[in-house]
VOGU-3710 file (C-alpha; in Angstrom, 3 decimals, decimal comma):
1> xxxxxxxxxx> 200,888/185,993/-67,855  198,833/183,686/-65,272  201,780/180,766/-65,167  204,834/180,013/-63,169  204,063/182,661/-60,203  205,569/181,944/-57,033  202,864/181,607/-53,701  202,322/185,223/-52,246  203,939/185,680/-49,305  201,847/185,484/-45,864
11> xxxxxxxxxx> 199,785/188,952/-45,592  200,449/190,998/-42,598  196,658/191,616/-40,957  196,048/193,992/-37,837  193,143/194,830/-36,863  191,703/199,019/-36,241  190,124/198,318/-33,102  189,919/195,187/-30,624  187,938/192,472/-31,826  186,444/191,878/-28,998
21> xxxxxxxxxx> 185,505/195,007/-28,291  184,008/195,168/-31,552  181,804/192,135/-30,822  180,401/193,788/-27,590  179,439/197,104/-30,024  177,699/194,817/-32,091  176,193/192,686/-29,328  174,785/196,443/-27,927  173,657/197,540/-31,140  171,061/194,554/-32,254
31> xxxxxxxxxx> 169,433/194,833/-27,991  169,149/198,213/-29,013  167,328/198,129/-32,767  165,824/193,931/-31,885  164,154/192,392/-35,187  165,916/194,373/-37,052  168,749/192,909/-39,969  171,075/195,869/-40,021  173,955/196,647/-42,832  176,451/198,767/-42,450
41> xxxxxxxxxx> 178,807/199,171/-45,684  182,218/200,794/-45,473  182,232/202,815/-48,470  184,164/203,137/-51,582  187,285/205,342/-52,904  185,807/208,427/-54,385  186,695/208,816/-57,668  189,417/212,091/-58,472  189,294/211,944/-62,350  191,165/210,604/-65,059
51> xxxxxxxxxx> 190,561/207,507/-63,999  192,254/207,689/-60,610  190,789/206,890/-56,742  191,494/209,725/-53,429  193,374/206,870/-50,957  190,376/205,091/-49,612  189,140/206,052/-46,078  186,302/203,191/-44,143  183,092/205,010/-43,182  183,323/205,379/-39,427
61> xxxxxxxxxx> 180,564/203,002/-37,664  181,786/200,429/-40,193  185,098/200,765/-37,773  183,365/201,090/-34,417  181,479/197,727/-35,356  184,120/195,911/-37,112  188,091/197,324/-37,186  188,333/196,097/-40,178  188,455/199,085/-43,347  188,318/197,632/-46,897
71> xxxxxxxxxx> 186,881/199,968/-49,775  183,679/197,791/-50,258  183,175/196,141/-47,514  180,023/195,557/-45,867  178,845/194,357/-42,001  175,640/192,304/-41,886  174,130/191,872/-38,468  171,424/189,538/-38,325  168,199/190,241/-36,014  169,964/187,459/-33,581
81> xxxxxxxxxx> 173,278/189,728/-33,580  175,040/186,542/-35,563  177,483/189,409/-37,676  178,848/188,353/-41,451  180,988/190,492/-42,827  181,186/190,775/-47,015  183,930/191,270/-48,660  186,199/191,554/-51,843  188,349/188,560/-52,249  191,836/188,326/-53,345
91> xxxxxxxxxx> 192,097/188,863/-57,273  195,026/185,624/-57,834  197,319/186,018/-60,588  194,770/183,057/-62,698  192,014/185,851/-62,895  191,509/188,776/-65,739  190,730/190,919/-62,787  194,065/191,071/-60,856  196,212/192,696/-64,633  192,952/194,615/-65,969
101> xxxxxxxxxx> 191,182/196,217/-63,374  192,852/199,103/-61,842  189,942/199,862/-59,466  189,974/196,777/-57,780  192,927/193,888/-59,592  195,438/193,385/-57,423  198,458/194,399/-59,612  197,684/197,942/-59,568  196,355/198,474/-55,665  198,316/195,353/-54,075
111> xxxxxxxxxx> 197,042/192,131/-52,722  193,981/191,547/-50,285  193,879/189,104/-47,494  191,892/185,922/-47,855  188,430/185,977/-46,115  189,855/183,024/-44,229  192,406/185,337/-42,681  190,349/187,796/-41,984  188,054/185,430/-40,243  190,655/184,168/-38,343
121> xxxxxxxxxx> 191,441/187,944/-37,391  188,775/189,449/-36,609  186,512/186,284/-35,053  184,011/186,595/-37,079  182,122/185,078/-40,588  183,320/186,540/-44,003  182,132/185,935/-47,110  182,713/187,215/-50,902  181,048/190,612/-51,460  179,681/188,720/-54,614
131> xxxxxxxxxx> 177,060/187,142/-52,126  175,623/190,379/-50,717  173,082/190,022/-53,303  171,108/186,488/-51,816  171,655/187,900/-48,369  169,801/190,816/-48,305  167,139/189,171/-50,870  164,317/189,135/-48,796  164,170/193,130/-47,527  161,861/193,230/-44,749
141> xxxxxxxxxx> 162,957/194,678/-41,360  166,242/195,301/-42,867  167,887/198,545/-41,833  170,337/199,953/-44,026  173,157/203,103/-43,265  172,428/204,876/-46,597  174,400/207,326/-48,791  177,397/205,461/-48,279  177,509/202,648/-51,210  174,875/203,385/-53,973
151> xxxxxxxxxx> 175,208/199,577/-54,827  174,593/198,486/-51,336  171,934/201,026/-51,193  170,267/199,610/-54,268  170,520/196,093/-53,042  167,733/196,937/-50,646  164,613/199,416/-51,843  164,359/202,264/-49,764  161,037/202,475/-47,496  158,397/204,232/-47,917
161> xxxxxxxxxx> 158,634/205,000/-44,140  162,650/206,802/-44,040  162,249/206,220/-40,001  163,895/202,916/-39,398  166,847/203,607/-41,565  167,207/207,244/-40,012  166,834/206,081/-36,574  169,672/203,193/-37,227  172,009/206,444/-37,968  171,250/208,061/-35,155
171> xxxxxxxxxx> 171,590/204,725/-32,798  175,145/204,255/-34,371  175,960/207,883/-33,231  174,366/207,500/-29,347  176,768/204,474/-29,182  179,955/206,218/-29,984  179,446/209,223/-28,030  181,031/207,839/-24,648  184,551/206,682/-25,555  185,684/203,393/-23,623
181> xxxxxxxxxx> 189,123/203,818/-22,136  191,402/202,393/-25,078  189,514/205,172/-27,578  190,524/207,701/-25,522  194,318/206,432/-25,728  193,502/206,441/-29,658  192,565/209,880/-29,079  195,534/210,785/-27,206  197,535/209,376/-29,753  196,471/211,552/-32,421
191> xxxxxxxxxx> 196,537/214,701/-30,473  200,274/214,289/-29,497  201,060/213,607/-32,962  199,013/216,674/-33,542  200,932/219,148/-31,129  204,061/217,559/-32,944  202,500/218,764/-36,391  202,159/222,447/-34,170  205,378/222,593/-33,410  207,142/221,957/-37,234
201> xxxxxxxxxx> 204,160/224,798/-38,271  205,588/227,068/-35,802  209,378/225,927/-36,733  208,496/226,749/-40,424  206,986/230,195/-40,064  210,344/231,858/-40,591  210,570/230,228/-44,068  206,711/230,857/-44,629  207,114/234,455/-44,914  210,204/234,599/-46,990
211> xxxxxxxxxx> 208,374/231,677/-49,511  205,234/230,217/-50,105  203,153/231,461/-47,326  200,319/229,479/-46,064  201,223/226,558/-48,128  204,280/226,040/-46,130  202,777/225,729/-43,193  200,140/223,609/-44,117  203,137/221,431/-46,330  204,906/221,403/-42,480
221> xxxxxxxxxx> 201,974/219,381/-40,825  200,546/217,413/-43,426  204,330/215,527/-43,430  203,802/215,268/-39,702  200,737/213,942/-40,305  201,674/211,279/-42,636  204,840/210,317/-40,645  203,198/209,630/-37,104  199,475/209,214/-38,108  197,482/207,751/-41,282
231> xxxxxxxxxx> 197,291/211,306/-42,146  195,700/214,509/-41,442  192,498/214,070/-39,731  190,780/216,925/-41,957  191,557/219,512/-44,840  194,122/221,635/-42,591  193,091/225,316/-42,176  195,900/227,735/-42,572  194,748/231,423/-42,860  196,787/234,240/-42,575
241> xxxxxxxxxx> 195,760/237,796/-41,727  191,835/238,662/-42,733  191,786/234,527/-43,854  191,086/234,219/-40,147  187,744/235,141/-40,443  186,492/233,007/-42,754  185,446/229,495/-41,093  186,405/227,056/-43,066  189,370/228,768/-45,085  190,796/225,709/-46,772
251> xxxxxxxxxx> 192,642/226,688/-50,058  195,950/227,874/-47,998  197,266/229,636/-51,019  197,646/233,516/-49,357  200,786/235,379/-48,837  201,892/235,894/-45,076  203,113/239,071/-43,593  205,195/239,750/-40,602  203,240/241,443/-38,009  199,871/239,589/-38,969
261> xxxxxxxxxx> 198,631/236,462/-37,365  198,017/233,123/-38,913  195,321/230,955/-37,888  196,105/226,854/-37,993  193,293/224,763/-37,430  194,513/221,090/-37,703  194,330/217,521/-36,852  196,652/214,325/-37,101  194,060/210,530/-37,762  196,275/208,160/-35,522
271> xxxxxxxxxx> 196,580/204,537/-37,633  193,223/203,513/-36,132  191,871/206,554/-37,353  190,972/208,462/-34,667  191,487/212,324/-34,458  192,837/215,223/-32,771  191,635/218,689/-33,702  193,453/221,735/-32,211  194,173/225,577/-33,220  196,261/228,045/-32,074
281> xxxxxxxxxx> 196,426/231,783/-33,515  200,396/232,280/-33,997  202,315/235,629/-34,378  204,036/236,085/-38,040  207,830/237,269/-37,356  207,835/240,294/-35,291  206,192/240,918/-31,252  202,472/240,990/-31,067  200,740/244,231/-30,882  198,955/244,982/-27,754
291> xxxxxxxxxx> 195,416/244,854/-29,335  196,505/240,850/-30,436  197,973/240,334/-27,353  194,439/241,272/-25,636  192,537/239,654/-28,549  194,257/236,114/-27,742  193,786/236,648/-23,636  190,275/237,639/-24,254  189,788/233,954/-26,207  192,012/232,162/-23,972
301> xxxxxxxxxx> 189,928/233,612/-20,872  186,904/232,414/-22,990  188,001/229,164/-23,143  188,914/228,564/-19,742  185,903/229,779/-18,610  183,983/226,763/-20,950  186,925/224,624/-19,432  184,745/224,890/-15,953  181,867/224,366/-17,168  182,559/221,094/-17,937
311> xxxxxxxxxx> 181,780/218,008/-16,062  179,773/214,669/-15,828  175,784/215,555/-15,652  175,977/219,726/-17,036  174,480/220,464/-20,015  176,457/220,206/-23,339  175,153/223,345/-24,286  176,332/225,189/-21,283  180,343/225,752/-21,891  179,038/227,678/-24,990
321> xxxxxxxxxx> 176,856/230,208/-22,215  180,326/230,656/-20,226  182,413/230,933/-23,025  179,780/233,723/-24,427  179,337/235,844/-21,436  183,598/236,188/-21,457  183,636/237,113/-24,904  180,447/239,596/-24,857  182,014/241,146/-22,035  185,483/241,173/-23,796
331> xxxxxxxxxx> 183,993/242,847/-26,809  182,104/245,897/-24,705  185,375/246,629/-23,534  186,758/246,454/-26,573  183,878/249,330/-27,569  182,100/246,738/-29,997  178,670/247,689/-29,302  175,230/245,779/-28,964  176,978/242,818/-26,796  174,041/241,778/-24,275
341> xxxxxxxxxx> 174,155/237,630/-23,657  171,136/236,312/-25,064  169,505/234,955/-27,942  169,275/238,679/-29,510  173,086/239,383/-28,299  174,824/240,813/-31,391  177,936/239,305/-29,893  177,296/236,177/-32,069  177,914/238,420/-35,435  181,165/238,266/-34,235
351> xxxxxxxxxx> 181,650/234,921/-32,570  179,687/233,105/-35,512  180,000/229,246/-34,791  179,220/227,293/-31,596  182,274/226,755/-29,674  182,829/223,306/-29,755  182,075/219,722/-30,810  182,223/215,703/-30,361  185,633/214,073/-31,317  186,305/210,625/-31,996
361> xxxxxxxxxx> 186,574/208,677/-35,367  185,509/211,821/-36,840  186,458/215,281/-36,414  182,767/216,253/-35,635  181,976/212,792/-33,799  178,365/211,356/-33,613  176,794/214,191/-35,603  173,908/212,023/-36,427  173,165/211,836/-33,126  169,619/212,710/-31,600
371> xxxxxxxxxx> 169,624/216,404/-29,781  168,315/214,841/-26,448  171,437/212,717/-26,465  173,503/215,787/-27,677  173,188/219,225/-28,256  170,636/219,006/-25,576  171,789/216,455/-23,147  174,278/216,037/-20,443  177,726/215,362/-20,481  179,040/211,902/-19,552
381> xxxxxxxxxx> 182,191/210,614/-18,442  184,240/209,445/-21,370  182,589/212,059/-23,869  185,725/213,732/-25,799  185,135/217,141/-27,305  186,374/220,299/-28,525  186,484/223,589/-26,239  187,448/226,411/-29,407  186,111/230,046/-28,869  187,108/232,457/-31,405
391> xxxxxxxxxx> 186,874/236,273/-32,556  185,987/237,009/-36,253  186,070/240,691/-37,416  185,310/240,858/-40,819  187,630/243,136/-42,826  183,997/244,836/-44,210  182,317/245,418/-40,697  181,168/248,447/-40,175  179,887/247,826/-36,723  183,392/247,772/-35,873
401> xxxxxxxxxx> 186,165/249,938/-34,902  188,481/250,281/-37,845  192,066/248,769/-36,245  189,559/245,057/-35,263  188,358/244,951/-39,067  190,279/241,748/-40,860  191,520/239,658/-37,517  190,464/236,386/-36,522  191,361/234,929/-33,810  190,549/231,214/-32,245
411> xxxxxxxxxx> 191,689/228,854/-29,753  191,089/224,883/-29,727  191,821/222,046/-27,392  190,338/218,515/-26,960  189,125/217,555/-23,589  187,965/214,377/-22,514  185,112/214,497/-19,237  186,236/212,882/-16,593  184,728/212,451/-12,591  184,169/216,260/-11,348
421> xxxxxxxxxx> 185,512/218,020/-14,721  187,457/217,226/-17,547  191,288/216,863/-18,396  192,426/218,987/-21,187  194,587/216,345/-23,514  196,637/219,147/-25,244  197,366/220,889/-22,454  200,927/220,569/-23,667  200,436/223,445/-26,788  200,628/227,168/-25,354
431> xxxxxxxxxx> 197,642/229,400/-25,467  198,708/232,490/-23,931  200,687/235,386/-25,490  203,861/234,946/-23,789  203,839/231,346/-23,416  203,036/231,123/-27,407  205,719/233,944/-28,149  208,431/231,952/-26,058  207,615/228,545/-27,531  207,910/229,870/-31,127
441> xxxx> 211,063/231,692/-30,366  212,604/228,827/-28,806  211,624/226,362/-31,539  213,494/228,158/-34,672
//
């Protein structure tokens, strides 16, 4: 089995981000935690059962720091910013490990690049994961990104002070919150991919209703996703008729029914896994009603309102005030009652979730950020983020007037903040009514 093998043929390397950009987020990183030795570890496939790995997606700040995304592998940065990164080596054809191991041999889950190449690629040390084990022997001042790799995390004790290592999380978020100007082409990448995904849902909702429902529809974008993107940036949500008002509605498995809406929240990963994360509350086969036609204005007016409150230097929390006073005055009209803007305004039983987020490498960017650099700071130029007010009735509200009960309704676009606002990078999907009735029509 190990003899007369041909050489493997040269291995085709490319690296997630710039290398050199890479090298100047490390660089920033060590001024910004000095004495510190800091590992970051990439992660490993989660395990599905029977024996089988999900596809294997790096850990994020592993990414920003190195653009390099091998189950395993782990970044090293030494108090003097010198960087090693650790990692499997190939399994040849003379080793047990490449027929037996289906984890990790390289008959069953294809060859690895030499560490040389990857040196070579990415400008920077490598060495065989094997080693972690002497370099992080002596555990003082090291700071480790924990909950990623139990072994990693076991290589290193955990403090009796969780600080240091809590604080390294947070740095790692603070650094990826302003997007440079080839992450926000990343970003635009995956969100035209993403309209593209919109437009094959909205192409397949005549064949949704006479088949399998939401599943279609979520089937529809998660080939787009694969196709022009790594693949879909998040479990799609697809959620027909009272659906809509639950968040998070993930298991896409409902019947859909002309005259209803369908809510699709959804994002394409571009091949350097960034995101795009957009929604858009469609009509199912037949003209909208005039209480959904006012239900998607109201949001839509909602959103554009939180579209001016956006620019360099105003609060991150302050599109959510705009977007709030639109929708509480919305819903009075609507005779919902008890809709004063405030922190008592009963508004939010209906509006539920904040109305918007980060974006980058992950859908909900930076989250381990500190509030004074987030949820309480200002916006920056650079800073991508979500702008996605919505309306949730639940079908078992009795605050409500009986025809609202069971429709949700939402509306999501990514904006990036430029010099004296921001620039709305889907600005190319409909949000209106009309505009959304016309584009639907003219795609099937």
């Amino acid at each position: 089995m190990c003899e007369r093998w041909a050489p493997a043929e040269p291995f085709e390397l490319a690296p997630l981000a710039p290398p050199d950009r890479c090298a100047a987020r490390r660089a920033r990183l060590a001024s910004l935690l000095p004495g510190s030795r800091i590992v970051v570890p990439a992660g490993r496939a989660a395990r599905r059962g029977g024996g089988q790995d999900y596809r294997f997606r790096p850990e994020s700040d592993y990414v920003y720091l190195t653009g390099e995304g091998s189950a395993g592998g782990v970044l090293v940065l030494d108090p003097d910013g010198d960087a090693t990164l650790f990692l499997r080596p190939p399994s040849g054809r003379e080793t047990d490990e490449f027929f037996r191991d289906y984890h990790h041999g390289e008959l069953w889950v294809g060859r690895r690049p030499a560490l040389e190449e990857v040196e070579e690629l990415l400008g920077m040390r490598c060495r065989a994961l094997a080693d972690l084990g002497d370099a992080l022997a002596a555990p003082d001042g090291t700071r480790v990104w924990r909950g990623i790799d139990p072994e990693v995390d076991a290589l290193v004790p955990p403090p009796e002070d969780p600080y240091p290592d809590g604080e390294l999380k947070a740095v790692l978020s603070e650094l990826r919150l302003v997007k440079d100007e080839w992450e926000v082409a990343q970003i635009e990448e995956a969100v035209a991919a993403t309209i593209r995904g919109f437009e094959d849902v909205a192409e397949a909702i005549s064949r949704a209703l006479a088949g399998c429902g939401e599943r279609e529809l979520e089937a529809a974008f998660a080939r787009r996703a694969r196709l022009d993107g790594n693949d879909a940036a998040f479990n799609p949500i697809v959620a027909g008729g009272a659906h809509a008002t639950i968040l998070h509605w993930t298991r896409n498995d409902g019947a859909l029914r002309p005259g209803e809406l369908v809510l699709v929240d959804a994002g394409v990963e571009s091949r350097t896994l960034y995101t795009g994360d957009l929604t858009r509350t469609l009509p199912l086969g037949a003209p909208l009603t005039d209480l959904q036609r006012s239900l998607l204005n109201l949001v839509a007016d909602a959103q554009q309102a939180s579209f001016a409150a956006i620019a360099p230097g105003r609060p991150f929390r302050e599109f959510r005030r705009a977007s709030d006073e639109v929708l509480a005055r919305g819903l009075e009209e609507l005779g919902v009652f008890g809709t004063t803007v405030g922190d008592d305004g009963l508004y939010r039983r209906y509006t539920l979730c904040g109305p918007g987020h980060m974006l980058g490498l992950d859908v909900h960017d930076c989250a381990a950020a500190r509030a004074g650099a987030y949820l309480d700071g200002a916006l920056e130029v650079g800073m991508v983020l979500t702008v996605e007010p919505g309306l949730y009735f639940q079908a078992d509200d009795l605050t409500l007037p009986e025809e609202l009960r069971g429709i949700g309704v939402r509306v999501e676009d990514d904006v990036v903040v430029e010099d004296g606002g921001c620039r709305n990078l889907s600005e190319a999907l409909p949000r209106r009514p009309d505009e959304l009735e016309r584009w639907i029509a003219g795609l099937q």
